[in-house]
N, C-alpha and C positions, 0 to 999 in steps of 0.2 A: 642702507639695507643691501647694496650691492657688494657689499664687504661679504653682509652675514650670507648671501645667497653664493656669492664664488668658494666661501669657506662652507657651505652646505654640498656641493657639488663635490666639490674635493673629498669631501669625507666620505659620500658615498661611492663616487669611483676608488677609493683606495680600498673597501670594503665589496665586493661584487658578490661575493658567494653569500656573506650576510644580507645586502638588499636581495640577491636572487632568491632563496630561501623564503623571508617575508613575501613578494611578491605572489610567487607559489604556495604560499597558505592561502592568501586573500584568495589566488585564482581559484585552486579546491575549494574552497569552501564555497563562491560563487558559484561555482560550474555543478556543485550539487544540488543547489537553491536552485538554480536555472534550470536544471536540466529537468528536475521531480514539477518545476514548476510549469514547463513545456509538455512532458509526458502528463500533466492532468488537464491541462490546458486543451491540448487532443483530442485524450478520451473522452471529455466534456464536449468537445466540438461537434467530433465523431456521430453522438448520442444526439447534441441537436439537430446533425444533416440528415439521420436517419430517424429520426423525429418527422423531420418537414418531408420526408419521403415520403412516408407513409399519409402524413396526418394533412398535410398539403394546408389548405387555407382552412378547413374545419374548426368550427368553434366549439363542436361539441360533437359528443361520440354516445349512440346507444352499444353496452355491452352488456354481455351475459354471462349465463354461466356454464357448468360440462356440455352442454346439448350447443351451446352459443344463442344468437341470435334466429328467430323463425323469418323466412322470407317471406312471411306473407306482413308480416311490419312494416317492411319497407315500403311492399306495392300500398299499403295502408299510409304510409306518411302522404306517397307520392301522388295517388292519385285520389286518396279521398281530401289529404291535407294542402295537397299542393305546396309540399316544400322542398326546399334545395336538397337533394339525400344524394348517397352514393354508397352500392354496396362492395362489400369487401368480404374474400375471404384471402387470408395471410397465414403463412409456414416458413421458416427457416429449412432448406433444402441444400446438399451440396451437391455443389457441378462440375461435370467430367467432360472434355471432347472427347467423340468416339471415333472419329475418324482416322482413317488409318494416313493419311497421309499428313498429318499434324503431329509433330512429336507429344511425347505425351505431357501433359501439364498436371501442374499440383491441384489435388484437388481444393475448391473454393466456396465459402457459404456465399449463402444468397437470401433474399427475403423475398421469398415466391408471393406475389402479390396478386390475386386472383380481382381482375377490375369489371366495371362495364364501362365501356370507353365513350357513350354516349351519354352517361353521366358525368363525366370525369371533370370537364372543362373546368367548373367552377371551384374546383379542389384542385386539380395536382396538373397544373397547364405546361409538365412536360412532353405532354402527347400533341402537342401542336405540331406544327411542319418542323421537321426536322432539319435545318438549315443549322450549321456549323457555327461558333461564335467566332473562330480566328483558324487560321492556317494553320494551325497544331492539330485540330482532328480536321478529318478531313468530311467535307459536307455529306448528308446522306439527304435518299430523297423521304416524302413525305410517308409518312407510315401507312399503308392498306388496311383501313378500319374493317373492309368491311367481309377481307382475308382472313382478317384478326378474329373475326367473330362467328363466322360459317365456316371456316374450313378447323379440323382440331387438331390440337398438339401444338398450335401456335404461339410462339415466345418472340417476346422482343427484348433486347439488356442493352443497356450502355455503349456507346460505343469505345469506349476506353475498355471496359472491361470485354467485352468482345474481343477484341485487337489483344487483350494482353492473354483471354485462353486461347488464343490461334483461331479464333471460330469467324463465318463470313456467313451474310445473307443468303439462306436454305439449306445453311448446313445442319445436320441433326446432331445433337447430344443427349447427352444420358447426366440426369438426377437422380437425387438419392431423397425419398422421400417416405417419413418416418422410419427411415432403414430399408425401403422399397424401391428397387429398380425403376424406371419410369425413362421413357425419350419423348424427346421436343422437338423440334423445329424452327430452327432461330427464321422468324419473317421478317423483322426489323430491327435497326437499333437506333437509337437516342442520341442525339448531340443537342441539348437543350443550349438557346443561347445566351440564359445567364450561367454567369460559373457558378455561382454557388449551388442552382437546381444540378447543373451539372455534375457537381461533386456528391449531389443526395441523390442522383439517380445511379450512381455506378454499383453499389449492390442490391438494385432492383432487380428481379424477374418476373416482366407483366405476362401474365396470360390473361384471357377472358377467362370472365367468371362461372362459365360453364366448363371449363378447361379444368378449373382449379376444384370445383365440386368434384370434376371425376378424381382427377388428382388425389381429393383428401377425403373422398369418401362422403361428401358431406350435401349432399344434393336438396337439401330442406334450411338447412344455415348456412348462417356468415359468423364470418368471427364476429365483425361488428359493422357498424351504420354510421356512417361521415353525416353529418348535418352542417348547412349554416343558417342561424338562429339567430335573429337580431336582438336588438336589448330588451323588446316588451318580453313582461314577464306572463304575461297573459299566453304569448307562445308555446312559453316552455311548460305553462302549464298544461297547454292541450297536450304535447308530446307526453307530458307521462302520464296523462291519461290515457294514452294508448297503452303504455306500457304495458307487456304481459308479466306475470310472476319468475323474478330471475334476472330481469334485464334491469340495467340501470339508467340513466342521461348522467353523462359526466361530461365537464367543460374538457377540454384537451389541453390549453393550456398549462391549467392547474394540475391536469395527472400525468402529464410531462416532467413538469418542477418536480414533485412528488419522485418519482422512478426516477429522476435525475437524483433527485437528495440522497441515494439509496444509499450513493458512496462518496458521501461528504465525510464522513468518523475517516475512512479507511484514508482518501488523500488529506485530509488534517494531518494524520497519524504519520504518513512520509513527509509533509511538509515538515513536523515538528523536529522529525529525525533528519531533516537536508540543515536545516536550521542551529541542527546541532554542529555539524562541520562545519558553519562558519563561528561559531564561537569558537572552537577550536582553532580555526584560525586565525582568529582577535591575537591571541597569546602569542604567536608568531610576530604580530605587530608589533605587541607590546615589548617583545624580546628585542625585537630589532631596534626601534625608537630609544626606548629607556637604554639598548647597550652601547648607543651610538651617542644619547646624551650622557654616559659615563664617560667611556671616549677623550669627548670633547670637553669633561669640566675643568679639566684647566684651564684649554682656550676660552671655555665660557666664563671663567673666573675674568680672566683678563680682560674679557671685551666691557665684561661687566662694571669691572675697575677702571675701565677706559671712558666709560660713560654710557654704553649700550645699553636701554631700556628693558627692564623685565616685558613689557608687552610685545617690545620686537622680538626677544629671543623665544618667547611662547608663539608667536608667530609662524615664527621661523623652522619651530619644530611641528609646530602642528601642516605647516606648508609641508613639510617632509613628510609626513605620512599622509597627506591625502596624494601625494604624486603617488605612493607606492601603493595606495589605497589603489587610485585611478588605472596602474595600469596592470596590479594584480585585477581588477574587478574585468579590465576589456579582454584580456587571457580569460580570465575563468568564463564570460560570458562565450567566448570561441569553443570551449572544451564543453562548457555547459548544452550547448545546440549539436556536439558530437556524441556527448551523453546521454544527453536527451534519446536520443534515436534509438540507441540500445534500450533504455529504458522504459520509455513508452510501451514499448511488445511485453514487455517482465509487467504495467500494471495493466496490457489492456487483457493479458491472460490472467491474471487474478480477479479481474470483476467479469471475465467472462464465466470463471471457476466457479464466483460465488454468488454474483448477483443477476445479471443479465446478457444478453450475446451481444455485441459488438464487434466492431472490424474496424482500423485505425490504418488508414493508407499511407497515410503521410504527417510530418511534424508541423504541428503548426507553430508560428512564429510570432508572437501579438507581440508590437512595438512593447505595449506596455511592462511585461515578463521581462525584455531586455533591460529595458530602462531599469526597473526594479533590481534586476541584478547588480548593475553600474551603481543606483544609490546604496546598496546594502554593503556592496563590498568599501566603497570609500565613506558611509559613516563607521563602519565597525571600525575601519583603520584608525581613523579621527578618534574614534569611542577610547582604542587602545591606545591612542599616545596622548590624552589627557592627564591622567596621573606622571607619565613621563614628563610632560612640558613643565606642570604645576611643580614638579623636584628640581627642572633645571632652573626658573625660576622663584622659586620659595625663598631659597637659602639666601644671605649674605654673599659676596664674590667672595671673603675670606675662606667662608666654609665649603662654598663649592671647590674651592682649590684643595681640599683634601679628601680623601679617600674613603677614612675613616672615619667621615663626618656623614656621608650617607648610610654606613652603615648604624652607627648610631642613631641617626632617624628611624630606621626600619625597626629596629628593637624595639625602640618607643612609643612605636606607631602600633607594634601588633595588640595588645590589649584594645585600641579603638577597631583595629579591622577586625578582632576576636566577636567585639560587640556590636557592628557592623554585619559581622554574617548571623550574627545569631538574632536578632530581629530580623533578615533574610532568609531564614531557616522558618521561624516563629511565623511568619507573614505568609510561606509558602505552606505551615503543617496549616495553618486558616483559611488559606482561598482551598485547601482539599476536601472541605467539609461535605458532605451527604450535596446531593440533587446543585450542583452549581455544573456553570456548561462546562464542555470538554472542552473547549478554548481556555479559558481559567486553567482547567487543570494543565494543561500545558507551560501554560504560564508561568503558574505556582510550582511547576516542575524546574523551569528554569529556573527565577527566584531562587530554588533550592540548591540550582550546581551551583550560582554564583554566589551564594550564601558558604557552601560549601568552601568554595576556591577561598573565598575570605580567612576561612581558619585555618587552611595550609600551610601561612608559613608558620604559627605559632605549634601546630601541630608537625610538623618538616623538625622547625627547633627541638622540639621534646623525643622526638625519634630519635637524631640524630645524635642526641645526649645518651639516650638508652643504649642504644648502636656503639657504642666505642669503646665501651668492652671487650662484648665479643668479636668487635672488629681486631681491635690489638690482639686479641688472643690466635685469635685463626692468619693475621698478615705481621703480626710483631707492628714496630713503630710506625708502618705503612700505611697499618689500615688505621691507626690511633691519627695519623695527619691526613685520610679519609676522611672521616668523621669530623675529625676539628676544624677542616675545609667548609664541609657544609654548611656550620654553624659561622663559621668566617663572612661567609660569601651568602648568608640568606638574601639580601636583596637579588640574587640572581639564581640562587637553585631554586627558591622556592614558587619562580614563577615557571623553572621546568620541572617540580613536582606537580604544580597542580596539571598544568598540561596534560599529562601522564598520568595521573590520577585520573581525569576527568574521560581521558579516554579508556582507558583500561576501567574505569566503573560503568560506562556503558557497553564495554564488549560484553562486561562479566553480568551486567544487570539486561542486555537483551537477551545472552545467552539464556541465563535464566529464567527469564519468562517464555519463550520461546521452546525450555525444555521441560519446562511447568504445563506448557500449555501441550504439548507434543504427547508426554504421558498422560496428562488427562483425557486425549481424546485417544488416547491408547485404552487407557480401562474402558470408557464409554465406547468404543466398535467392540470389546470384547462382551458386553452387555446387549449391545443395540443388535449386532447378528449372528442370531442365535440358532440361525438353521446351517443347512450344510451347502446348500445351494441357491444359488440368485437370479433370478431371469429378470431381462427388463430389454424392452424394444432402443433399435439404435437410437440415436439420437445426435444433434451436433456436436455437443459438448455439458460441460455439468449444471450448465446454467437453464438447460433447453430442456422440460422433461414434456411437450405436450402428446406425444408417441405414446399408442394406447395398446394391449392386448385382449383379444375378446374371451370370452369366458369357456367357446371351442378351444383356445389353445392352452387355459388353464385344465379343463378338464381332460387334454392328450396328455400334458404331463402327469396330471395326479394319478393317473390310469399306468403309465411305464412303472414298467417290472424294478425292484428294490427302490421303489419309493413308497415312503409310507407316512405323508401326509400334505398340503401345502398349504398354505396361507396366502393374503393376497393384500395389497396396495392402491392405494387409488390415489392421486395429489392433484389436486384443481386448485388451480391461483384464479380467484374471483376479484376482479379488478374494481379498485375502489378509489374514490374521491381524495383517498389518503396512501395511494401506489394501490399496492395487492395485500387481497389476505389467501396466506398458503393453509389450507384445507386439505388435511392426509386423515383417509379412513383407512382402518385397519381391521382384515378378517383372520382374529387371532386363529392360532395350529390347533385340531382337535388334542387331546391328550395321547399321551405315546400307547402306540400299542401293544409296545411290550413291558412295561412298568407298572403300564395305568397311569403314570405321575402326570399333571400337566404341566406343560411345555412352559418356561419363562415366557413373559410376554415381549422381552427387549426393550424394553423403556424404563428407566430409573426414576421414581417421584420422590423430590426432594420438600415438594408440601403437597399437604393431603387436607379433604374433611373430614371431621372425625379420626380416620384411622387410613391408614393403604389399602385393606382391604375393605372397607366399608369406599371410599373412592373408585376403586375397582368396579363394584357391584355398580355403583352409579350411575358409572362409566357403561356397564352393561346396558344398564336399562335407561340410555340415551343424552348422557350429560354429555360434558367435553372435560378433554384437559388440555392445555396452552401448554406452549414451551417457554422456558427462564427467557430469550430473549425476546420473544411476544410479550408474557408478564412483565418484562423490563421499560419495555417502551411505550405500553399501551396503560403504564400503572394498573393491571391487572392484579387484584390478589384473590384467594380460593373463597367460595361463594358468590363473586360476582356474576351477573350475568352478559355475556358475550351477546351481537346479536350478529346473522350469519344473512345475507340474500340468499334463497335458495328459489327451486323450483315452485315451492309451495307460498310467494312470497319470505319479508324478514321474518324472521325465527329466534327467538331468544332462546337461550341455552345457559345451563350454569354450570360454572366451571368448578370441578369437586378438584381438580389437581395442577401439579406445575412438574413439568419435567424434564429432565437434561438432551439436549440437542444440539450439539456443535456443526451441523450439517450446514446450517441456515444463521448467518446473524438478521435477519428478518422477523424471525419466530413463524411458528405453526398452532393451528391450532387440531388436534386430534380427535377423531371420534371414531365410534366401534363404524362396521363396515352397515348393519344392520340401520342405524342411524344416516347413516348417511342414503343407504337403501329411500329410507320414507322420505330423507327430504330432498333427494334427489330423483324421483324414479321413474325407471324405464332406461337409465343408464351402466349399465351392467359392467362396460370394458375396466382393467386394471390398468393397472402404471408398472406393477412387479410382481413376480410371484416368488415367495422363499417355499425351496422344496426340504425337506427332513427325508432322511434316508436309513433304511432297515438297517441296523446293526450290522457291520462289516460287509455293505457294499459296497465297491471299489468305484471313486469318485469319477477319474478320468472317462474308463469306458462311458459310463453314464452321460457324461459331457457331452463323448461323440455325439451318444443314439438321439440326443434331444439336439443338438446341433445338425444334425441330417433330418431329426424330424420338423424343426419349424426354420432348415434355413433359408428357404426361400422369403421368409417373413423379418429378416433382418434383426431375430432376438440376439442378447447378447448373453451367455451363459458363463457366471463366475463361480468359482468356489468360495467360500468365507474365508479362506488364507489369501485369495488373490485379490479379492474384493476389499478384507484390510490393507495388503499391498495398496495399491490403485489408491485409497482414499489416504496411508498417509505419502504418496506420490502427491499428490492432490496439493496435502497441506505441508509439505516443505516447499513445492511451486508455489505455495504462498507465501511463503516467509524468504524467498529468495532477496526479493527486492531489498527486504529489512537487513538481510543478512551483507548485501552490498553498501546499503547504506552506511550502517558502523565500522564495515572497514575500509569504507573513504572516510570518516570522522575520526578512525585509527590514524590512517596515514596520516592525515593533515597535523593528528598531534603528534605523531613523529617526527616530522617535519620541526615541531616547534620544540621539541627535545632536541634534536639535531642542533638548530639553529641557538638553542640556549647556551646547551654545553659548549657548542665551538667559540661562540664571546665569553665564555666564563675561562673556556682553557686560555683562549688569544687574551685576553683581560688578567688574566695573572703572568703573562710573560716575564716579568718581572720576578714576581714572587718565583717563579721555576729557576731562570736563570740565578739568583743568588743561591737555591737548593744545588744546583748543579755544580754554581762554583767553591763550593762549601761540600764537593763529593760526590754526591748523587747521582748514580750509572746512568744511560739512557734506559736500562735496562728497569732499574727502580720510578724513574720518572713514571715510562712506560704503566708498570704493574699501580702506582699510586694514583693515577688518572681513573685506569680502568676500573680499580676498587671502589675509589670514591663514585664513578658513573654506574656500579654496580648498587654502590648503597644506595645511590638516588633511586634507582628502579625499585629497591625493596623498601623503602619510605613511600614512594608510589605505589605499590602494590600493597600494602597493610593500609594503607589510606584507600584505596579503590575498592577493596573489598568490603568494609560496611558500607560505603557508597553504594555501590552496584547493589547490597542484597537490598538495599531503601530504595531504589529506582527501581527493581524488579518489583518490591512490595508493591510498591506506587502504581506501578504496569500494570500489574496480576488484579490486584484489586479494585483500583480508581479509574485508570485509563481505558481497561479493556472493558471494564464493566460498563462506564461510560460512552464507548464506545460502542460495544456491540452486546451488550447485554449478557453475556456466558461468564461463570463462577469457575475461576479457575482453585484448584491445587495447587501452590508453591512445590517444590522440589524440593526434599531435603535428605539428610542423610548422606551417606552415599555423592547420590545425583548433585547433589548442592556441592558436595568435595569435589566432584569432576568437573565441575563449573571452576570452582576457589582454584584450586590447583595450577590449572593453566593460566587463568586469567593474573595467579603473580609470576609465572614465569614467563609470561608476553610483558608483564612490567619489566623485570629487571633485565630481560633478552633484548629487549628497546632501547633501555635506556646504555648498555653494557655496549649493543652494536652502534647508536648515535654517539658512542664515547672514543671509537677507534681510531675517525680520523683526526677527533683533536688531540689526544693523544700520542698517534704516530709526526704528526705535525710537531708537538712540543718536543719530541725527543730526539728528534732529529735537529730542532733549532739550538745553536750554540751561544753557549753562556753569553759570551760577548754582544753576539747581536739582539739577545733577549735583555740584556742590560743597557743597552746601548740608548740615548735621551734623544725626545725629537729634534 
């Protein structure tokens, strides 16, 4: 074996830009599994540290609903029940230093955590003596409880986060809360000395819980009630006999998991697409292996006839590709923990957009994520040079000594890989069936490229034959020994067809879904805001709506001059054993005053009882309607009945409709404003007011007068042009990540175009040099290269194309809907040309520019030394 290992080494060192090449598939492809795989790993983290922030050792949570929780509950567990409680009122707030002699810093969320510090111990034991755990922060002294609690405006934060907005003990700052001015007084900070509390206390803001009442308005509630409840059930039975109508007992645990799950679809969804780069860098492998066991078949003929074993020479090669396996995977794991870092921020602002608020400081690194990278990249290697080993050893040493002997296999072979991918085609149109998980259909999607890949080359064949007509026609005999090339050499174009295929159907099949879904939620904001103007209290971001307006500042606007009517909004997330249910009442617009017509209502129902407008009437007289991704997830259909906790106690409701909402893949459930009235009451404030405005008055001025009248109160005033602006801002910041993702699964298949063509050019040296000595310009060499790398892009791109619109179908319909529950549009026409179009001229642009340097390379090498024997 020391023969076959110094004659492995030699081959690769005489070959460097072909191992470098492979190498850098396996890395990309890694380094994007790693790095999607770090960035959720994070975000997941993130969510557990500020989990344990808040929820501390708590086994269980009393919550409520718009009013929250009544303090007299609490003094009622506490002192009639005598058990472990702690109340809380909690806001996400941002923070400014004011100081003038501090430069100025960015502004920063915070989770204003309103305590009582003499409850606190048995829950959240960071308020203990503040002693340092290492020499990196530096020790502080023990925190003044009793500072904390008689004197007001008293804040304590972290001491990391402290230090990093420039702030020191007793200096003042300024909050921003619900959109309202507000100053503090930093009286302490936190060096907890475990690290992990440590790392969950850094976007804390403790005030006492008289601090945070005035704060939030709220001097009679708490968000909610910390308990710890031991396992008799008999306990928690007492507890919800206290319960008042509204409030719930929920474990914490479990509605943690729950609001963790929220965005499990969305990172599957980047997994499946990191996933896809490295397949695409398989083919890299397998280009490299398989063209290095061509290469070599003569010597492997010899060694063969010498006496060297079929299982050493499979050995041998499959040794070869797990080294390049190995040290593409430790590269791409370095690039992946670089990538990672960018990326992380792109998805902790997508589920901040869509699902909840989060803050993500730092990348985490779990052993296991590494490792995982290290295995995937060196089996895919191994995966890719199986069919290579199994060819170098299959044959006779006779047959391996010829050329023309592998090609004749491949012929022979295509009818079985024809029937091969079509039972992989057939297996994947079966795991797609109705109600099977979204992991499957990933699967079954895969299944499908590789099902796919399978009938390339036989498909590649039959192009190629079509092709050589009008090849001849348009390059004369050039393009006719283009064409006849391809078919020549299918063992090695057709594994840079599919390469290229496979990526160019996922440019063209995410495009497409991606512009499917972009115009659908283009028609629905054209439906959904149907006034002229928008008001809604600041807030952190799109995920954070608990910012309220009172019904004074509804009735200042509806009162200014050239308005002439407004409607109003109300959204309460009622927290449930199974995450949250979102709750938007709606006080639709009176009728126009100058028409008489009434006003659309902005909501599109896609099923109804009875009829739309008998639904409607329903709807009046106090039913609900759900949206597709509530009915998605909750198996809701129209008739059923919903039940809702409210003030009045649980409340059954029946649902007369279903209607289109891409705001939320959560779902909502809708009800008139009147409805919501009785079963919430005494609760008046909104979430939004849409204003309608008198025929031809001019929107700007308007803008000002209500921006100087309520902006002390931090509302935010949009137009329905800015307001569509802003929300599809919104949703291309969501699809960025997607959008990076396929063009690192592009490049990597460049990469393996690249690395094809250049062993197919280097691999016919021979065949050039006798065209050359036999006439052939460099100048024809040149143009017969580039044509035939031309054809190969347009065999790629007519093969990518119903690829991509079947991966788009797949997307639109299976994945997304599995996913996130919303009915999309396909794109066609038109839109669906502007997708085709480009997406085959990124094929044959690809394949045209990976054809240059082998080309410039073969024409410039002369006859002699291309003929020349080892």
């Amino acid at each position: 074996m020391r023969l076959l290992w110094r004659s492995s080494l030699r081959s690769l060192r005489q070959h460097p830009w072909q191992m470098g090449l492979a190498i850098l598939g396996v890395a990309l492809g890694v380094a994007v599994v790693v790095a999607i795989d770090l960035a959720n790993q994070s975000a997941t983290r993130a969510f557990a540290l500020a989990t344990e922030a808040v929820a501390g050792n708590a086994t269980h949570r009393i919550v409520g609903g718009p009013d929250g929780v009544p303090v007299a509950l609490y003094r009622q567990l506490v002192v009639e029940e005598g058990l472990t409680a702690a109340p809380v009122l909690e806001q996400w707030v941002v923070i400014h230093s004011i100081d003038a002699a501090v430069p100025p810093q960015p502004a920063e969320r915070l989770r204003l955590l309103g305590i009582d510090p003499f409850a606190e111990a048995p829950f959240r034991s960071y308020l203990a003596a503040g002693t340092a755990a290492s020499d990196a922060i530096p020790a502080v002294p023990a925190i003044p409880l009793t500072r904390f609690v008689t004197e007001p405006r008293q804040a304590i934060l972290a001491a990391e986060t402290a230090a990093a907005l420039g702030l020191t003990v007793g200096q003042s700052f300024a909050i921003q809360v619900e959109g309202r001015p507000q100053t503090l007084h930093l009286l302490a900070t936190l060096a907890p000395r475990d690290a992990r509390q440590r790392r969950a206390a850094r976007e804390l803001l403790l005030v006492d819980i008289a601090t945070a009442a005035d704060l939030l308005a709220r001097p009679t509630t708490l968000s909610h009630i910390d308990l710890l409840l031991d396992d008799d059930p008999g306990t928690r039975r007492r507890v919800e006999g206290l319960l008042t109508p509204g409030t719930a007992l929920l474990e914490v645990a479990s509605q943690a998991a729950t609001t963790a799950g929220m965005t499990d679809a969305f990172q599957l969804n980047l997994r499946a697409l990191s996933l896809l780069a490295l397949v695409c860098g398989t083919f890299l492998v397998y280009n490299t292996v398989s063209f290095s066991v061509v290469q070599r078949r003569p010597l492997l003929g010899r060694l063969r006839a010498l006496g060297v074993t079929r299982r050493q020479v499979f050995t041998l090669v499959l040794t070869e590709a797990a080294v390049l396996g190995a040290l593409g995977a430790l590269l791409g794991v370095v690039l992946g923990i670089l990538l990672g870092s960018g990326l992380v921020q792109l998805v902790t602002r997508t589920i901040n957009d869509l699902y909840f608020t989060l803050q993500v400081r730092q990348l985490s690194l779990p052993p296991l994520t590494l490792a995982k990278g290290l295995a995937l990249g060196i089996l895919a290697a191994v995966g890719a040079a199986l069919a290579p080993a199994r060819e170098a050893t299959a044959a006779p040493p006779r047959a391996v000594l010829s050329r023309s002997s592998l090609e004749g296999a491949r012929r022979q072979a295509l009818p079985r890989l024809a029937l091969l991918g079509g039972i992989l085609l057939a297996a994947a149109a079966l795991l797609m069936l109705p109600r099977q998980p979204l992991a499957l259909s990933f699967f079954a999607l895969l299944l499908g490229l590789l099902g796919f890949a399978l009938l390339t080359p036989g498909a590649t064949l039959a192009l190629a034959r079509l092709l050589r007509p009008p090849a001849e026609r348009c390059f004369g005999v050039l393009g006719k020994m283009a064409a006849r090339g391809i078919e020549a050499t299918l063992s090695r174009t057709a594994v840079a067809v599919a390469a290229l295929t496979l990526a160019v159907a996922v440019t063209f099949g995410v495009g497409t879904m991606v512009a499917s879904f972009r115009q659908t939620v283009v028609q629905w904001l054209e439906a959904a805001l149907p006034a002229d103007l928008y008001l809604s209290p600041g807030r952190i971001n799109n995920s954070t709506r608990d910012a309220l307006l009172d019904r004074a500042t509804v009735a200042a606007v509806a009162a200014l001059p050239g308005i002439e009517g407004v409607s109003t909004v109300r959204v309460l997330r009622l927290e449930t054993a199974d995450g949250f249910t979102r709750v938007v009442a709606v006080d639709f617009p009176p009728a126009s005053t100058t028409t008489g017509a009434p006003r659309p209502r902005g909501f599109v129902l896609t099923e109804f009882l009875d009829s739309e407008a008998t639904a409607w009437e329903r709807f009046d007289a106090g039913a609900a309607l759900v949206s597709e991704p509530y009915a998605y997830r909750h198996g809701t259909v129209v008739g059923d009945p919903i039940t809702l906790r409210t003030a009045l106690g649980n409340q059954a409701l029946t649902v007369v409709g279903v209607y289109t909402d891409y705001g939320s893949d959560r779902g909502a459930v809708l009800l008139h404003r009147q409805s919501y009235d009785r079963l919430w009451p005494g609760n008046p404030d909104v979430t939004g007011i849409a204003a309608y405005l008198h025929p031809g008055t001019p929107v700007a001025p308007l803008v000002d007068r209500i921006r100087d009248l309520l902006g002390p109160q931090g509302v935010e005033v949009r137009s329905t042009g800015e307001l569509r602006r802003l929300s599809m801002e919104i949703f291309d910041r969501t699809f960025q990540i997607t959008s990076v993702l396929h063009l690192l699964a592009g490049a990597v298949a460049f990469l393996g175009v690249l690395g094809a063509l250049m062993a197919l050019q280097l691999e016919r040296a021979r065949e050039f040099g006798v065209l050359r000595a036999n006439g052939l310009t460099p100048r024809q060499l040149w143009r017969l290269v580039t044509v035939q790398t031309g054809l190969l892009g347009l065999v790629a791109g007519l093969l990518a194309l119903p690829l991509g619109l079947a991966l788009a179908a797949v997307m639109i319909h299976i994945i997304n809907r599995r996913s996130f529950g919303w009915t999309l549009e396909m794109v066609g026409g038109t839109g669906l040309l502007f997708q085709a179009l480009p997406a085959l001229a990124v094929a044959i642009t690809a394949a045209w520019l990976a054809g240059l340097y082998p080309a410039w390379r073969m024409a410039r090498t002369s006859p002699a030394e291309a003929l020349r024997g080892e």
